[in-house]
N, C-alpha and C positions, 0 to 999 in steps of 0.2 A: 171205920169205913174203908170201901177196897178204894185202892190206888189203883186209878187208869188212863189212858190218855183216848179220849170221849172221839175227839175228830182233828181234824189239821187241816190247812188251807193248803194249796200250793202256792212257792212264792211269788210274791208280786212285788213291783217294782216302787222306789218310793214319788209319792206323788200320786200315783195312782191308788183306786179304792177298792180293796178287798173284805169277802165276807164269808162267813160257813155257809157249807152246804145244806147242815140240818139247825134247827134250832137247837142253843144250846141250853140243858139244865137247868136249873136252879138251884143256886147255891155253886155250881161249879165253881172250880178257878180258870181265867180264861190267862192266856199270855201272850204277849204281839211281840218278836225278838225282829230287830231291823238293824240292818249293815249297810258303813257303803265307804267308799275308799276316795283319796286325789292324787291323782298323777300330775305331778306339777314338774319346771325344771328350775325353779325356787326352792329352797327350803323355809321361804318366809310365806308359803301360799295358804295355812293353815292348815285347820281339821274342817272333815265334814260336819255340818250340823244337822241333827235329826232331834226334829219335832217331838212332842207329846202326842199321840193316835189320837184321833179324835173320831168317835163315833158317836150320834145322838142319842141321847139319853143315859150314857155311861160316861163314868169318868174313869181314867188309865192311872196308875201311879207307876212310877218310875222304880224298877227294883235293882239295877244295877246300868252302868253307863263308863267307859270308860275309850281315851281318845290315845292312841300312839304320837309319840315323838317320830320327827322326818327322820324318813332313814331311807337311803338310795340302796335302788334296783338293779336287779344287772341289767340292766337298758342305759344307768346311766343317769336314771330320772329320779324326784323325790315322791316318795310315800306319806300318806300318811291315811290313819283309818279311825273310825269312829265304830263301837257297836255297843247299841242300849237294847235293854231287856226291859218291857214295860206289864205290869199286872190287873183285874182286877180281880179282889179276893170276894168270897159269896157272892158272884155277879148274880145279877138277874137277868132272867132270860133276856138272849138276843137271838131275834129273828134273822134268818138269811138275807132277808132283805135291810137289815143293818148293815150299812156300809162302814167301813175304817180306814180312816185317809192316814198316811206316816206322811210330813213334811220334811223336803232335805233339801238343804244348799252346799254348797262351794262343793261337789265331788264332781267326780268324772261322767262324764256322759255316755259311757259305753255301756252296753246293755247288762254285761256281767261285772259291774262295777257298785249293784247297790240292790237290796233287797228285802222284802219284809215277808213274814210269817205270823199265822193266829192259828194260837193252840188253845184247844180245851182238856181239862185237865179235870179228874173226881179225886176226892180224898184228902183235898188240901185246900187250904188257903188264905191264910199267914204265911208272908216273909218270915222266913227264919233267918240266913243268912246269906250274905254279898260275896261277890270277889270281883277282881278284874287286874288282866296285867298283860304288856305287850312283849316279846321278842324282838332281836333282830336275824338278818334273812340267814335260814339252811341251821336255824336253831330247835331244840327240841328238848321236853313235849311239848305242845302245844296245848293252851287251857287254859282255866282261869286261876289257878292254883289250889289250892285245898281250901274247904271247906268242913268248917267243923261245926256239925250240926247237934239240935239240944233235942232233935223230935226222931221220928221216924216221916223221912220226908219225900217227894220229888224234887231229884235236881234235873238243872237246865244248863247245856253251856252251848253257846253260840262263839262260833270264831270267825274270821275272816283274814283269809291269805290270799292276794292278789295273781300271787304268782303260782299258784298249783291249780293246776289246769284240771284233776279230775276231782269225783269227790272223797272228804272225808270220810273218815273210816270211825268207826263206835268203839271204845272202849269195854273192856270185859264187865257187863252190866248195865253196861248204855244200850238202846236201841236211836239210829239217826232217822229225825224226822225227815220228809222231803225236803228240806230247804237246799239243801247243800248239793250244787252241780247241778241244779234245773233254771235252766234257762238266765232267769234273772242275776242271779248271784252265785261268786266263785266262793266257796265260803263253806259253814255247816253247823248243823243244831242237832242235839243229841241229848236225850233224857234218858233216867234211870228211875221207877218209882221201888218204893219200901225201902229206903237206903235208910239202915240203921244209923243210929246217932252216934256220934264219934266223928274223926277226921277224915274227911272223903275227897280224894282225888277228882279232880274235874278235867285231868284230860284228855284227849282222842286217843284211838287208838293208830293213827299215823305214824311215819318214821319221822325224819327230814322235811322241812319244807323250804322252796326255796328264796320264797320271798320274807320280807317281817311282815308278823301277823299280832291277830289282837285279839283277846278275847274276854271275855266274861260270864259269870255262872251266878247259877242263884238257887235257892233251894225254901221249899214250901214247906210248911207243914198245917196241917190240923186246927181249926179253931176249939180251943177249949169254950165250956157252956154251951150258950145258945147264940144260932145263927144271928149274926148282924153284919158290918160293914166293916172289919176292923183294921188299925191303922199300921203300917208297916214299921216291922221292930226294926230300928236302924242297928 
């Protein structure tokens, strides 16, 4: 089956309820990737927390999640970030008029401080494989680190850098979806589909960045047999 990415939201902010523009598929994979950061002058003020999506009649499974240790800004101030990747595999169809709420506490309340995206995805849907790992600031690459896949897969990797002001950049083979430097969120999400099996690099194609950032990837593949609901390979 061809590997596509079917539609994408623009992002929206957490708390608030986003949905597609077209109905999606049957059988698709759909994916909701959400970030969001806290500027504290604590190092004891935590991590953000973000929710499971909740949309009616579907249920979200969680395919990667990963929070950074506080690490200070050149401001002076504590960091720290939260970004989860959530899935579901052979959805059934959702109408536009399905709404998707992401819940989030303890982050900053600035506008470009926190953000969520829904992706519809053909060709896939089985977790195949996780990552997740933080930097600290004006480190590099950025990413979730490699990923060694057993299928012919789509990857996903979602990052967030507080401190770079414009957008992320795609890696050779990535295409970035809107998330990254629209409005809601400073950050970026970028997929690659047909990516052969073997160890795969998950990250942007950026230099330098100057804040710490955090990221996480994941990667689909193919359900073998016949369509049903199946459960995520950890």
């Amino acid at each position: 089956m061809s590997q596509t990415l079917v539609q994408q939201t623009n992002s929206f902010i957490g708390n608030a309820a986003g949905s597609f523009t077209s109905a999606t598929a049957i059988h698709d994979l759909l994916v909701c990737v959400a970030a969001a950061y806290l500027e504290a002058s604590s190092s004891t003020a935590g991590v953000p927390v973000i929710g499971t999506p909740t949309t009616a009649g579907f249920t979200w499974t969680q395919a990667a999640s990963f929070s950074s240790a506080s690490a200070v800004n050149e401001s002076g101030n504590w960091y720290t970030e939260t970004v989860v990747m959530f899935y579901i595999g052979n959805a059934a169809v959702m109408s536009p008029s399905a709404t998707t709420t992401v819940s989030m506490s303890n982050f900053s309340a600035q506008t470009n401080s926190y953000g969520v995206q829904l992706l519809e995805f053909s060709g896939a849907s089985v977790l195949d494989v996780k990552a997740g790992q933080s930097g600290p600031p004006a480190s590099y690459p950025i990413g979730a680190g490699t990923l060694t896949t057993a299928a012919v897969d789509i990857m996903v990797t979602l990052a967030s850098d507080p401190n770079f002001n414009s957008q992320f950049s795609a890696a050779a083979g990535f295409t970035m979806t809107n998330m990254g430097g629209v409005g809601a969120f400073i950050g970026g999400c970028q997929y690659a589909l047909n990516v052969a099996a073997g160890a795969n690099n998950t990250a942007f194609g950026n230099g330098s960045f100057s804040g710490p950032w955090t990221s996480v990837g994941a990667a689909f593949k193919a359900a073998s047999g016949f369509y049903g609901f199946p459960t995520a390979l950890l």
